[in-house]
C-alpha positions in Angstrom: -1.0 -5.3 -29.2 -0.9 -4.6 -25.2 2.5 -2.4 -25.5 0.4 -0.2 -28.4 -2.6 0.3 -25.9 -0.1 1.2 -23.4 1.4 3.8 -25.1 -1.5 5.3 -25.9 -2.9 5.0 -22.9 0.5 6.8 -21.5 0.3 9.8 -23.7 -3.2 11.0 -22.0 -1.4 13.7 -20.3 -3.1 16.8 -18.6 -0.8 19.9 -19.1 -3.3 21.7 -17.1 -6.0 20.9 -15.0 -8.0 23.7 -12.6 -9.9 21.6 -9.8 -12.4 24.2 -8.0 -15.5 24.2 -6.0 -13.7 21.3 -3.7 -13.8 20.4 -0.1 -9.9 19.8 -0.2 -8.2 17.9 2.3 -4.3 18.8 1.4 -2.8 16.8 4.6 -0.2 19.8 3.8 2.7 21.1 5.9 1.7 19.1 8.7 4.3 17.6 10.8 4.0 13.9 12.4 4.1 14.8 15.8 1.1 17.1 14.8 -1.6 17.0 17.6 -4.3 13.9 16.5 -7.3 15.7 17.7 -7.0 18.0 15.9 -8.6 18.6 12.0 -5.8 20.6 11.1 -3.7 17.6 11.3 -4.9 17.0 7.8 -5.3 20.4 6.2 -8.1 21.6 5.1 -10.2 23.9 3.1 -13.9 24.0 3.4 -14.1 25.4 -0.7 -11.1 25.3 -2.4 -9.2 24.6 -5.7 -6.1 23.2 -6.9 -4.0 23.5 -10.2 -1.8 20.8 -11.3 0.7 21.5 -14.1 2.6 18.3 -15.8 1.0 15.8 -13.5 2.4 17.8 -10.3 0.8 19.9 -7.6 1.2 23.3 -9.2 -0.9 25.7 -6.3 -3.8 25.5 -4.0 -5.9 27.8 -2.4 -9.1 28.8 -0.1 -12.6 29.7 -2.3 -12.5 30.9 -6.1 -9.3 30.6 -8.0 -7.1 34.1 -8.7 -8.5 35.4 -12.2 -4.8 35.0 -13.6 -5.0 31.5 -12.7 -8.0 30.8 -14.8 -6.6 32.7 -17.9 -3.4 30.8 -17.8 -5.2 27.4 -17.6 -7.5 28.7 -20.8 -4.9 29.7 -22.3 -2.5 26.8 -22.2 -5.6 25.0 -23.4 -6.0 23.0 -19.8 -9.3 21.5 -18.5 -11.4 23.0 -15.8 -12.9 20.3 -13.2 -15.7 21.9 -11.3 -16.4 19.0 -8.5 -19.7 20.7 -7.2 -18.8 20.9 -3.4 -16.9 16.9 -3.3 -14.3 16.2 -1.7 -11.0 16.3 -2.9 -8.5 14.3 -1.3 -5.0 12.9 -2.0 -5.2 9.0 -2.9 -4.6 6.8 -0.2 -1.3 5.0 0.3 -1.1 1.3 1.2 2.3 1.0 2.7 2.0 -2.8 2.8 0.1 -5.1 0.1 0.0 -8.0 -1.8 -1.2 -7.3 -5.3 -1.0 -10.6 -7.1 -3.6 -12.3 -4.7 -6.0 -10.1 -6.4 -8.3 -13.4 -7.7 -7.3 -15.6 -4.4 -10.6 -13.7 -2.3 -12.4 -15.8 0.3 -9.9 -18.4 1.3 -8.9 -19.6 4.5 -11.8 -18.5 5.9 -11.4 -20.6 8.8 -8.0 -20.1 9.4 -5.6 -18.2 11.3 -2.4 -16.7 9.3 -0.5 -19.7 8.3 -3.3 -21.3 7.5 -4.7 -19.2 4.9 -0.6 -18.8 3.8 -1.1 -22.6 3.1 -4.5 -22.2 1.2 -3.9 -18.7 -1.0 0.1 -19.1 -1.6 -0.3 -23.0 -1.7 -2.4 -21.9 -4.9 0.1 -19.2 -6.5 3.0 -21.8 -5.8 1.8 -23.5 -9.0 1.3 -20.0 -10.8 3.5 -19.5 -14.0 5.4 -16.0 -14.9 2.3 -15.1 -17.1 -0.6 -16.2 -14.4 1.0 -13.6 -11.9 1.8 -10.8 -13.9 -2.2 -10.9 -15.2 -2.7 -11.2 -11.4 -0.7 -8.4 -10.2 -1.8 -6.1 -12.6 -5.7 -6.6 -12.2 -4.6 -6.5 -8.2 -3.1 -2.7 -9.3 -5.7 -2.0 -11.0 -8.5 -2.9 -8.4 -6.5 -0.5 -5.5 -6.7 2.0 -8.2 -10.4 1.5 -8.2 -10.5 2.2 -5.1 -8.6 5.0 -4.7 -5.5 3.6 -3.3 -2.9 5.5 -6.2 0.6 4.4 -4.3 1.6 0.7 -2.4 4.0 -0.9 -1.3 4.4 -4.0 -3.2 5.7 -7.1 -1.6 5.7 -9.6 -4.7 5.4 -13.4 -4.3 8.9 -14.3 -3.9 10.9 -16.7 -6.5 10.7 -19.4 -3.5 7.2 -20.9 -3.5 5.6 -20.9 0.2 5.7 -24.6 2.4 3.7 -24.6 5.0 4.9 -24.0 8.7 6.6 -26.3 11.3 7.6 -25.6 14.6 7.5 -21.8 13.3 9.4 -21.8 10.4 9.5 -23.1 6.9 11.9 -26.0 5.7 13.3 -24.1 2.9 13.7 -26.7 0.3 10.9 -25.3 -2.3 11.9 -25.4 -5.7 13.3 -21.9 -7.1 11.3 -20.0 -9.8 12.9 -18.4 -12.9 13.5 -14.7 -12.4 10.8 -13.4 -14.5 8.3 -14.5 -12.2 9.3 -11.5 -10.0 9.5 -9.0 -12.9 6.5 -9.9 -13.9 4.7 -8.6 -11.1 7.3 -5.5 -11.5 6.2 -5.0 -14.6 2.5 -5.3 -14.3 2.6 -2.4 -11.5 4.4 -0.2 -13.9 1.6 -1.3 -16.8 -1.5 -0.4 -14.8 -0.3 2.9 -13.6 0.1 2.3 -10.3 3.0 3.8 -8.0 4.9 1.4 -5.9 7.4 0.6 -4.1 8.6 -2.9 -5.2 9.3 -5.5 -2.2 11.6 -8.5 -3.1 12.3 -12.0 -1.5 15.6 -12.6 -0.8 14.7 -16.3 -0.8 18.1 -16.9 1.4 17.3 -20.8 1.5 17.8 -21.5 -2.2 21.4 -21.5 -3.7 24.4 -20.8 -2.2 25.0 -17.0 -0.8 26.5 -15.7 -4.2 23.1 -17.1 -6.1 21.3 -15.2 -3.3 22.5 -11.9 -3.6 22.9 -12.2 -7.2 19.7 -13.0 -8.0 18.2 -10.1 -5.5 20.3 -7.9 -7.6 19.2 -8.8 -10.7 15.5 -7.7 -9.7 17.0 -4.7 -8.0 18.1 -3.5 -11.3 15.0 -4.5 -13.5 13.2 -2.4 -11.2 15.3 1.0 -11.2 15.3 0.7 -15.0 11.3 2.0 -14.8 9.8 5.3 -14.6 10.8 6.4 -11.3 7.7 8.4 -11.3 5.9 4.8 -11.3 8.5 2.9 -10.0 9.3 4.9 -6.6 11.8 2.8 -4.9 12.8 -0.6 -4.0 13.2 -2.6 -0.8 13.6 -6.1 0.6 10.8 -8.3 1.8 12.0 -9.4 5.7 11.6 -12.9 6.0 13.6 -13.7 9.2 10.0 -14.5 10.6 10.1 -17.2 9.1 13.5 -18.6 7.6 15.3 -21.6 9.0 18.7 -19.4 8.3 19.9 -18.0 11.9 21.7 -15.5 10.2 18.6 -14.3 7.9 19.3 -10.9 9.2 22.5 -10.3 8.5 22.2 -11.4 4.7 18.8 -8.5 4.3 21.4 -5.9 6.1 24.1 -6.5 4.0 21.9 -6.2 1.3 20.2 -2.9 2.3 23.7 -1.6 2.9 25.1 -2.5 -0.4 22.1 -1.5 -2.6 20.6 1.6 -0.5 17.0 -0.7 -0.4 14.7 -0.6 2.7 13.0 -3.4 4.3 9.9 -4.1 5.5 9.5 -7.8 7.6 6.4 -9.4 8.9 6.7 -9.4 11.8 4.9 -10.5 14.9 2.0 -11.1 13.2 0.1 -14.6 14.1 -0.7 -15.8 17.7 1.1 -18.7 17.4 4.5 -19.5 18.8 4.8 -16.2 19.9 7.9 -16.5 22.5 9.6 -18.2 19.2 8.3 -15.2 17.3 9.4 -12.5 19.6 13.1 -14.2 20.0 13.5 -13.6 16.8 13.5 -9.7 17.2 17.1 -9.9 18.6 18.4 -10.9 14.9 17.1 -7.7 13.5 18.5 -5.5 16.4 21.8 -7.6 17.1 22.3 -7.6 13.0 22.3 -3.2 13.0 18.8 -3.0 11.2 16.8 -0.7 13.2 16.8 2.8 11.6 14.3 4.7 9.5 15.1 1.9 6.8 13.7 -0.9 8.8 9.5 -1.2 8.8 7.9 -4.1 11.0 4.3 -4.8 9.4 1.7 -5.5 11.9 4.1 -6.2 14.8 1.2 -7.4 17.0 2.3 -9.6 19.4 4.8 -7.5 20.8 6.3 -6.2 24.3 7.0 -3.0 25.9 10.8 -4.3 25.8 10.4 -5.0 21.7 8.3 -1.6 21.4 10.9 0.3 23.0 14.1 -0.7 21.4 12.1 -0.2 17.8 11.1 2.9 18.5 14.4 4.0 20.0 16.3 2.8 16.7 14.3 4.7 14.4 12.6 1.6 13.2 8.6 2.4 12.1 5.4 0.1 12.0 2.6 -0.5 9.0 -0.7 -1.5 10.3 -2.9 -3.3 8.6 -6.4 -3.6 10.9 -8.5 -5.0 8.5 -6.3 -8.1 7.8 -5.6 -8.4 11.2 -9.2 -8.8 11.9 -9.4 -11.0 9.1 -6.8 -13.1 10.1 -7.7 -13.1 14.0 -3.5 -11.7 14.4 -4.9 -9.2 17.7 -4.7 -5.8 17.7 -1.6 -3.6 17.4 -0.8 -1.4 20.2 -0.5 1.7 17.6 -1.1 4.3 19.9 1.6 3.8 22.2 3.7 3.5 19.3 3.0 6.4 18.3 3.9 7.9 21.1 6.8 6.5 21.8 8.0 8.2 18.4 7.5 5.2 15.8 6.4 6.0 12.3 3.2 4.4 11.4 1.8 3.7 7.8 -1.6 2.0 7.4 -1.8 -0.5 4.3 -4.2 -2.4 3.1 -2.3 -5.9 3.0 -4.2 -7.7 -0.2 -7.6 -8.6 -1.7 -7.2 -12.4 -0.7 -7.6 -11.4 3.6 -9.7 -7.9 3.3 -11.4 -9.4 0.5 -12.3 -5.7 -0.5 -9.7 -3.0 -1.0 -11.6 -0.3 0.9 -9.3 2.2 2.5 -12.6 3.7 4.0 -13.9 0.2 5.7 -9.6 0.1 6.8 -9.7 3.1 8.9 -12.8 2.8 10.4 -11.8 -0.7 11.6 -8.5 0.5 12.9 -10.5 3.6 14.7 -13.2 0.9 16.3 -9.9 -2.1 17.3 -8.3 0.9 19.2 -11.3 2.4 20.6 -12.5 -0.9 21.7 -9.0 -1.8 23.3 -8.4 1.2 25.7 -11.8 1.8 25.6 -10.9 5.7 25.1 -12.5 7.2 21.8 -9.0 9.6 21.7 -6.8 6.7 21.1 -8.1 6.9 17.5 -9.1 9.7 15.8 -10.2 10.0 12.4 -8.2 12.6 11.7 -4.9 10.7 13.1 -6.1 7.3 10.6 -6.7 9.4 7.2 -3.0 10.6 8.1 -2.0 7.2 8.5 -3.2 5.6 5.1 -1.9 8.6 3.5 1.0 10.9 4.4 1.8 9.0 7.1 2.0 5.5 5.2 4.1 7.5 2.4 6.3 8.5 5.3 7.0 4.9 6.5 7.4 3.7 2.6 10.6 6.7 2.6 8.3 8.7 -0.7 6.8 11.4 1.5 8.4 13.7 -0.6 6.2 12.5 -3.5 2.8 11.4 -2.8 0.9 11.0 0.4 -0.7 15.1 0.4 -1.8 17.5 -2.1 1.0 19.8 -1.7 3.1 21.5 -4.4 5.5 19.9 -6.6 4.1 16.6 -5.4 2.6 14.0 -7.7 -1.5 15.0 -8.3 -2.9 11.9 -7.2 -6.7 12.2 -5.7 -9.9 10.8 -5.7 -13.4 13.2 -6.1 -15.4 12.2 -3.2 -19.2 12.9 -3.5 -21.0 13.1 -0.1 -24.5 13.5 -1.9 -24.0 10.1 -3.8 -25.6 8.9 -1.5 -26.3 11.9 0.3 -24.8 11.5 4.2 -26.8 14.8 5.5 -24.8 17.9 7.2 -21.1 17.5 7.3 -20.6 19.3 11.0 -17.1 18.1 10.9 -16.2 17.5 7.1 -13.1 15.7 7.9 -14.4 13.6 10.1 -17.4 12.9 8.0 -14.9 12.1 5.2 -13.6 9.1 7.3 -16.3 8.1 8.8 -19.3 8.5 6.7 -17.7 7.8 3.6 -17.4 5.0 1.2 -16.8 3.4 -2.1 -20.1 4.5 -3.1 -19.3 8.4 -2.7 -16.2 7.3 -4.8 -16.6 9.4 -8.0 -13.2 9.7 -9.9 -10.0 8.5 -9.2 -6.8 10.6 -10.8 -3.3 9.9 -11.0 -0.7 12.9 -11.7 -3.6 14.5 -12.9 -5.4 12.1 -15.2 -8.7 10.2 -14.6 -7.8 6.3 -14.3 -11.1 5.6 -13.0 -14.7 6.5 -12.8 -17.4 5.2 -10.9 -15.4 2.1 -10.5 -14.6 1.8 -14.0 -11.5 1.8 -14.8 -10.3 3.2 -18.1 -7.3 1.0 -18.4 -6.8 -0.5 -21.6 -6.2 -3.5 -20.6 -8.7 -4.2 -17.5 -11.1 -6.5 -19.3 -8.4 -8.8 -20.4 -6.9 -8.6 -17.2 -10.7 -9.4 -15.5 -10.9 -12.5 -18.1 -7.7 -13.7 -17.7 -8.1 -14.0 -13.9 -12.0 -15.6 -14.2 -10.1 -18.3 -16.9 -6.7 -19.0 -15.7 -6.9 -18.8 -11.9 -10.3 -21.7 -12.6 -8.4 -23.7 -14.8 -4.9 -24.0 -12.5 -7.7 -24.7 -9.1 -8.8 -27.6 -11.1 -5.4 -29.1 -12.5 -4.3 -28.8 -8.7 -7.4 -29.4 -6.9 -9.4 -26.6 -5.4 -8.4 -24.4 -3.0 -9.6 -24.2 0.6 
């Protein structure tokens, strides 16, 4: 029954659709290095329109649309969408998240990172195949309510968390079957979602020929989607944390031999940090910095570890909510920035923002930095919608697919009301757009085109089974293993 109201729910295509009467925000043609302070770092049009053909970009433009344009989208039969003055902006990009901790919200209140690992992954350690795939796809489907249309995935890896000692984990979890990874593939792919799919090489478990067998095996499940879902595939870092001293060189060999990225955690909790920070030598010594090698949150860091990252090629995702959350610090993004480093800005998951708001993201990150150098240029708002958009698509390596409203790019946006509830005069639109909206001014959310959500609703076909399966399941498990914290 769910594969039949998937397929129907695939074949809602929109040959045509004519978007007009929009405050567009395009993020179009500008470059990284583009000067923050600026609004045109995003491209924009006070009233404009866009026209999306097959699910792509197709044209945009300033005021009314070209009188040929409107004849050729009556006469192909296509849909007008006359937004009444909303924004219209590309969805935002998460370019680091944890779907399947979508029904995990308000743990670890109390606790610093490892200590909420031990409360929300001590819970998913007992999970089944089925419980995370139900997970991951109402995670998907919540970032989708919220306008988030593209993430980088990392999914819970075949190794089942332990807690920490003396800054790293024993390694001697049992080993889940592979399905319990494809699952959470699979349920991506199901709700609509783009992604990039993140997998655990889980380098403690079998010898090295199980290892890289095994990553290869989910490696290929993934590449066999859509690619227009499915957008790439990369390795979860984990030399944070592995016993293995030569954790590094087993990622890198498999980056080299299967053309994946990799993002690590990295840096992240204030604890152990001089065990933590030695530990950035493995990456660099092992040839990983480049464009393919992403640190997320890389917070406790030095001017030494900042420089030789940047100087490889290596980029950053930020994640200021969570690392509020969390009580990691505060990421030294602006001098990363200048110092050349690619920055994304993801939401990391439900269970430690508790809320998937890319709005209440930004404006976090804009107050950590402000607060920090006490200088209101070190975050702008133009520089952070660039960040959890183009710029976040630009760390993930799918720039050239999502991340702006620019032609022959996917047409994922979100209609943006700023009269529902009205905000008043927008005397800097863009910046009114970041900082004075929220989920409530969220009207529509479209992906290549097609409405996936409305008012919060989605119109997945299978979001109330997924709701009910997390308010039975995820109950049920808490009370054969005892409640979590």
């Amino acid at each position: 029954m769910a594969a039949a109201h998937l397929a129907r729910h695939a074949q809602r295509t929109t040959v045509q659709l004519l978007v007009t009467d929009a405050r567009l925000i395009t993020l179009a043609g500008q470059p990284a290095g583009g000067d923050p302070h600026s609004a045109d770092v995003v491209g924009h049009h006070e009233r404009g329109w866009m026209l999306v053909e097959d699910g792509l970009v197709a044209a945009t433009g300033d005021g009314e649309p070209p009188a040929a344009v409107r004849a050729g989208v009556a006469a192909a039969g296509g849909e007008v969408l006359d937004v009444g003055g909303a924004f219209v902006a590309p969805g935002f990009v998460s370019s680091h998240s944890h779907l399947f901790t979508s029904g995990l919200r308000g743990l670890g209140v109390a606790e610093t990172l490892y200590g909420w690992c031990d409360s929300m992954l001590g819970t998913t350690a007992h999970m089944s195949p089925e419980h995370i795939y139900w997970s991951t796809l109402h995670g998907a489907l919540d970032f989708l309510s919220h306008g988030v249309t593209t993430a980088y995935n990392f999914t819970d890896p075949l190794q089942a968390w332990e807690p920490m000692v003396e800054g790293r984990r024993t390694g001697t979890a049992g080993l889940r079957d592979l399905s319990y990874h494809t699952r959470q593939a699979d349920a991506c792919r199901d709700a609509g979602l783009r992604f990039v799919d993140a997998i655990g090489m889980d380098a403690t478990a079998g010898t090295d020929a199980d290892v890289v067998d095994r990553f290869a095996a989910s490696v290929e499940h993934t590449r066999a989607m859509d690619p227009s879902l499915a957008l790439g595939v990369s390795i979860m870092g984990q030399v944070q944390w592995s016993p293995r001293p030569d954790a590094a060189e087993v990622e890198v060999a498999a980056m080299r031999r299967h053309g994946v990225t990799n993002q690590a955690h990295f840096l992240e909790s204030p604890e152990a940090v001089p065990l933590q920070q030695s530990k950035f030598a493995l990456y660099r010594d092992a040839g990983a910095l480049g464009p393919d090698m992403v640190f997320g949150h890389f917070i406790q860091t030095t001017p030494e570890i900042i420089e030789q990252a940047a100087a490889g090629g290596a980029g950053m995702s930020w994640q200021p909510a969570s690392n509020g959350r969390l009580a990691s610090g505060v990421a030294l993004v602006p001098e990363m920035l200048a110092m050349g480093m690619t920055v994304g800005l993801g939401l990391d998951d439900q269970a430690c923002t508790d809320v998937a708001d890319p709005w209440q993201n930004m404006r976090i990150g804009i107050a950590a930095q402000r607060a920090r150098t006490k200088d209101p240029l070190a975050m702008m708002p133009e520089l952070a919608l660039r960040l959890h958009t183009l710029g976040a698509a630009e760390v993930m390596g799918v720039a050239d697919r999502v991340g702006s409203l620019e032609v022959g790019k996917h047409a994922d946006f979100v209609v943006v009301d700023p009269r529902q509830p009205d905000v008043g005069p927008l005397w800097h639109p863009v910046r009114s757009y970041v900082l004075s909206m929220s989920l409530r001014n969220l009207r529509a959310v479209y992906v290549g085109g097609v409405l996936v959500d409305e008012g919060g609703r989605s119109r997945h076909p299978l979001a109330a089974e997924a709701s009910a399966r997390l308010h039975t399941d995820l109950p049920a498990l808490a009370a054969r293993i005892g409640h979590p914290r």
